[in-house]
ZAMISE-351169 format. One line per 3 residues: their letters; for each residue x, y, z of C-alpha. Coordinates in steps of 0.05 Angstrom, whole numbers. Example, Ala and Ser with C-alpha at 12.3 -4.5 7.8 and 13.67 -1.06 7.14 Angstrom:
2
as	246,-90,156; 273,-21,143
This chain:
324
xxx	110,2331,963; 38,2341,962; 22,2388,913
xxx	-23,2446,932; -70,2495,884; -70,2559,898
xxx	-137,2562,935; -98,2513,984; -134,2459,965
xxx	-107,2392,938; -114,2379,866; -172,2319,851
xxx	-137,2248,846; -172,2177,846; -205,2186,914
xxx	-225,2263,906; -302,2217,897; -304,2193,966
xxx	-348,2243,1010; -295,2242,1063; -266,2291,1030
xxx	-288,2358,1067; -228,2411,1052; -273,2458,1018
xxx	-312,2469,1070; -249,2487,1110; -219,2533,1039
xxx	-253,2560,988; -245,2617,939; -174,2626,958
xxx	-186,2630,1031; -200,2603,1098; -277,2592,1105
xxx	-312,2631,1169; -311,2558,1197; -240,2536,1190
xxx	-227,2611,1205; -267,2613,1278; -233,2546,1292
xxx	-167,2577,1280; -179,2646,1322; -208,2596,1383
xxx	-142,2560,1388; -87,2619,1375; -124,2654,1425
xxx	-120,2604,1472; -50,2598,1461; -39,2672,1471
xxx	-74,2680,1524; -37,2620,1558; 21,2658,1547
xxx	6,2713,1607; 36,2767,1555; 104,2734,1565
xxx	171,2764,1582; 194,2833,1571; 245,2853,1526
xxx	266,2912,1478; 230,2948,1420; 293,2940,1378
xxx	275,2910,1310; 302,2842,1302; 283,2790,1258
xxx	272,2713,1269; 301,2659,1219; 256,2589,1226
xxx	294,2532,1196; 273,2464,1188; 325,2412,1227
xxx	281,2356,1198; 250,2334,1129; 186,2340,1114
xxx	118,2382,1088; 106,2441,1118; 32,2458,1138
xxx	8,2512,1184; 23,2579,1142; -52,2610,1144
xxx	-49,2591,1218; 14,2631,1234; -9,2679,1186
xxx	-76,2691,1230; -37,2685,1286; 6,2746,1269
xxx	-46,2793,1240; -100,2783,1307; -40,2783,1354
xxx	24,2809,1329; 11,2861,1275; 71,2902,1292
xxx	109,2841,1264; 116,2816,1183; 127,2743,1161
xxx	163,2727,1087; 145,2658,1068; 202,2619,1027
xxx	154,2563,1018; 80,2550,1007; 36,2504,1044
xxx	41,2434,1024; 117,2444,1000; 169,2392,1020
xxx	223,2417,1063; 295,2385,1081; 342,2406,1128
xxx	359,2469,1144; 310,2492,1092; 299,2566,1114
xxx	226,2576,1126; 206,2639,1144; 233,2703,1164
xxx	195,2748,1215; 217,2824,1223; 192,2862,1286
xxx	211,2893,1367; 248,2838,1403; 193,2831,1456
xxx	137,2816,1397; 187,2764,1366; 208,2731,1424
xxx	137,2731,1452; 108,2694,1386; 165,2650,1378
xxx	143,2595,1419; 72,2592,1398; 94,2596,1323
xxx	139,2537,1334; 86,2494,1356; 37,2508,1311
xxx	86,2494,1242; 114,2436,1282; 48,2404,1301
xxx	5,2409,1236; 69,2400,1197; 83,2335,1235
xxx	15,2307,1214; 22,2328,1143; 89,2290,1144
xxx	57,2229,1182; -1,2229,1135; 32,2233,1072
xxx	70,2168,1084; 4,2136,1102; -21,2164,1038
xxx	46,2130,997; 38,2068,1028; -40,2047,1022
xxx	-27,2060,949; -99,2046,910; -143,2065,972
xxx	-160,2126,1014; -144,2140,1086; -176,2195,1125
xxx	-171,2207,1201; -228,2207,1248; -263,2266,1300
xxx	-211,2231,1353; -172,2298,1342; -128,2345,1392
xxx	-117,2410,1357; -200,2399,1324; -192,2430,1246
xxx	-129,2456,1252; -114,2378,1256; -160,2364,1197
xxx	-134,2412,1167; -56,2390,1157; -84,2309,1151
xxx	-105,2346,1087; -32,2375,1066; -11,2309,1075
xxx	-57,2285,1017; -112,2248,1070; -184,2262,1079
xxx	-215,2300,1135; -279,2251,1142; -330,2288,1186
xxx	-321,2356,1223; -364,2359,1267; -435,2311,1278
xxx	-474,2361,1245; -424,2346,1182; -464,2280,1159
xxx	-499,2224,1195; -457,2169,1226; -502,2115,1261
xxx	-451,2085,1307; -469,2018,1350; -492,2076,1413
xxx	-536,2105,1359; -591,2044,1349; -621,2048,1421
xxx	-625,2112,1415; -656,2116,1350; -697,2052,1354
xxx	-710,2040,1430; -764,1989,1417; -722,1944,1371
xxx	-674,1898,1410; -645,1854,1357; -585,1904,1322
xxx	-607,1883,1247; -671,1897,1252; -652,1965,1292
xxx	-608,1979,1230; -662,1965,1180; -707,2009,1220
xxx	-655,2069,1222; -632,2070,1149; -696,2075,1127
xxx	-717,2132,1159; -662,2170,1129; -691,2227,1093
xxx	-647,2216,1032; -665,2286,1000; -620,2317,1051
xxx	-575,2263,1072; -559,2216,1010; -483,2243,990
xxx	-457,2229,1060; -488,2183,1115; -443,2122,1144
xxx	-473,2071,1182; -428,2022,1229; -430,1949,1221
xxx	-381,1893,1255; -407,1836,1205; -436,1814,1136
xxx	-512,1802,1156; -513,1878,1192; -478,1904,1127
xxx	-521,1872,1081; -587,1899,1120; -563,1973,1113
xxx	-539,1970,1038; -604,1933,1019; -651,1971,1051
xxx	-609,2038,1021; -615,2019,954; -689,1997,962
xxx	-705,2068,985; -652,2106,927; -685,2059,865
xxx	-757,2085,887; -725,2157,895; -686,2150,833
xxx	-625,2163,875; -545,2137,857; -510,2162,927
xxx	-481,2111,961; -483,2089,1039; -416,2086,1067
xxx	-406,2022,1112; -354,2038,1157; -331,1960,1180
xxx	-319,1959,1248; -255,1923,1272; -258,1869,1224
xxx	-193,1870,1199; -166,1862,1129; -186,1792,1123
xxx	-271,1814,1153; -276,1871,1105; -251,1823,1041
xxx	-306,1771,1061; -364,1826,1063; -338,1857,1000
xxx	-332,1792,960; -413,1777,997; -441,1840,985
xxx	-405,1830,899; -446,1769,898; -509,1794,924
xxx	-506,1861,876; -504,1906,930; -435,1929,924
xxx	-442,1971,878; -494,2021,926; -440,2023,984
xxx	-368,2054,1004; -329,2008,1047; -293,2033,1104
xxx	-244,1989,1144; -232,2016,1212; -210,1999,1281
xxx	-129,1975,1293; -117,2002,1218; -30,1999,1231
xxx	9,2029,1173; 45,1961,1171; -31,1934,1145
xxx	-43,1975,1084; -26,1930,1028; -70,1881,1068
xxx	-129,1935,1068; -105,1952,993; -120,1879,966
xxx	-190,1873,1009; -231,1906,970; -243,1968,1009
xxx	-256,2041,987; -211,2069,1042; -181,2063,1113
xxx	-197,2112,1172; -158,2115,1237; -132,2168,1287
xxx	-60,2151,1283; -57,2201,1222; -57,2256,1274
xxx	-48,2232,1348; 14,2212,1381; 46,2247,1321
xxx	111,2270,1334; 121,2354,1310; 158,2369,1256
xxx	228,2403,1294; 237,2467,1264; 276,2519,1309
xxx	292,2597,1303; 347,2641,1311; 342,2712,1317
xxx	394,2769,1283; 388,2844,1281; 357,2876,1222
């Protein structure tokens, strides 16, 4: 289990540095923030509305019973709770377990009391939305056990947006960026972009990174590199501009496919050139579960990939109704 406080967000451990970590800008102060909370009202109504107002049924007051017929964390509750207030007032959930709790089977997880037609219409849509974010929690917790000493957070290759951030969370990972607006990422796309007139990719770097107005974007900017000499350019010309700031942030490299073996290389480099120490390495690109004691041993801060959320199978939870 990955333990929750009761703001809903996970208690600091040895990564809780890393700037990848976002949740509080998706909970805060015991809540959902207004942007985790517009993300959530964008997708339930989409899913309602998808719906067509469903099938009809009677206004006798029955109550649903969701179970869980697999293991696993449950995530989701503050969705389903939204869910229910915007849509389905006339109907009352009691929660046997909290976000983040660790659920086996046939674990009773909810009860919901209201007319047949409400129930039946919102049991579908409930369904999905525990099984989904619950099956990423679940998928991302084991990703969390096995990389052991480093991080891993997913990436903005995300279905469900937030609510997807959200449960790689639950599951103990970190959200990385929200949105672009989040922090600077200067991918390989970026440089002509940014630097039209420079051809040769180092010196586009060098040009880039030092234009980065460090009094706004110091705790969080990530450049991309795919070898040593691009990584050293950005991390140099970083710390050149934070020692005449007086500045301690740190760039974050984010290694581009260069495997376990590529990122160990530019770590040991960059250790012998004193430049580690003003960087966080990413690894990144084909980043397979079966790999992280390989990433663990090569030096890097953490992992990132989109297999903490996509082509995740759900959580199966199911419901049965009874009369009241």
């Amino acid at each position: 289990m990955i333990p929750i406080l009761e703001d809903g967000v996970s208690p600091p451990n040895a990564v809780t540095s890393l700037p990848h970590d976002r949740s509080s800008l998706l909970w805060k102060d015991g809540s959902a923030t207004n942007l985790f909370t517009n993300s959530i009202d964008r997708w339930i109504d989409a899913m309602v509305a998808d719906e067509h107002g469903g099938g009809s049924s009677s206004d006798e007051i029955i109550i649903g019973i969701v179970r869980a017929k697999k293991t696993g964390l449950l995530s989701g509750c503050c969705v389903v709770d939204r869910l229910a207030t915007r849509h389905f007032d006339c109907c009352s959930i009691n929660w046997n377990y909290k976000e983040g709790s660790s659920l086996e089977i046939g674990d009773t997880v909810l009860s919901i009391t209201g007319p047949a037609h409400e129930i039946l219409r919102i049991e579908r849509i409930l369904l999905n939305i525990l099984g989904r974010l619950s099956g990423i929690a679940t998928n991302t917790s084991h990703w969390v056990i096995g990389a052991d000493s480093i991080s891993v957070a997913c990436t903005r290759k995300t279905e469900w947006g937030l609510l997807d951030k959200w449960a790689v969370h639950v599951g103990g990972g970190l959200t990385h960026r929200l949105d672009r607006s989040d922090a600077i990422m200067i991918k390989e796309n970026d440089l002509p972009a940014m630097s039209p007139e420079i051809g040769d990719e180092c010196d586009a770097i060098a040009d880039v990174v030092r234009k980065i107005d460090l009094e706004v974007n110091a705790n969080f900017c990530v450049v991309e590199v795919r070898n040593y000499q691009q990584a050293k350019t950005a991390v140099r010309i970083w710390s050149e501009n934070q020692i005449e700031r007086g500045g301690l942030e740190k760039i974050v490299l984010l290694l581009d496919n260069m495997g376990p073996k590529g990122c160990a290389e530019v770590n040991l480099k960059l250790e012998k050139e004193d430049l580690r120490s003003w960087c966080i390495l990413e690894g990144s690109g084909n980043v397979i579960i079966e790999d992280l004691k390989k990433w663990a041993e090569s030096g890097v801060d953490l992992v990132s990939t989109s297999a903490l959320n996509r082509g995740v199978s759900p959580l199966d939870l199911s419901m049965s109704v009874r009369g009241e």
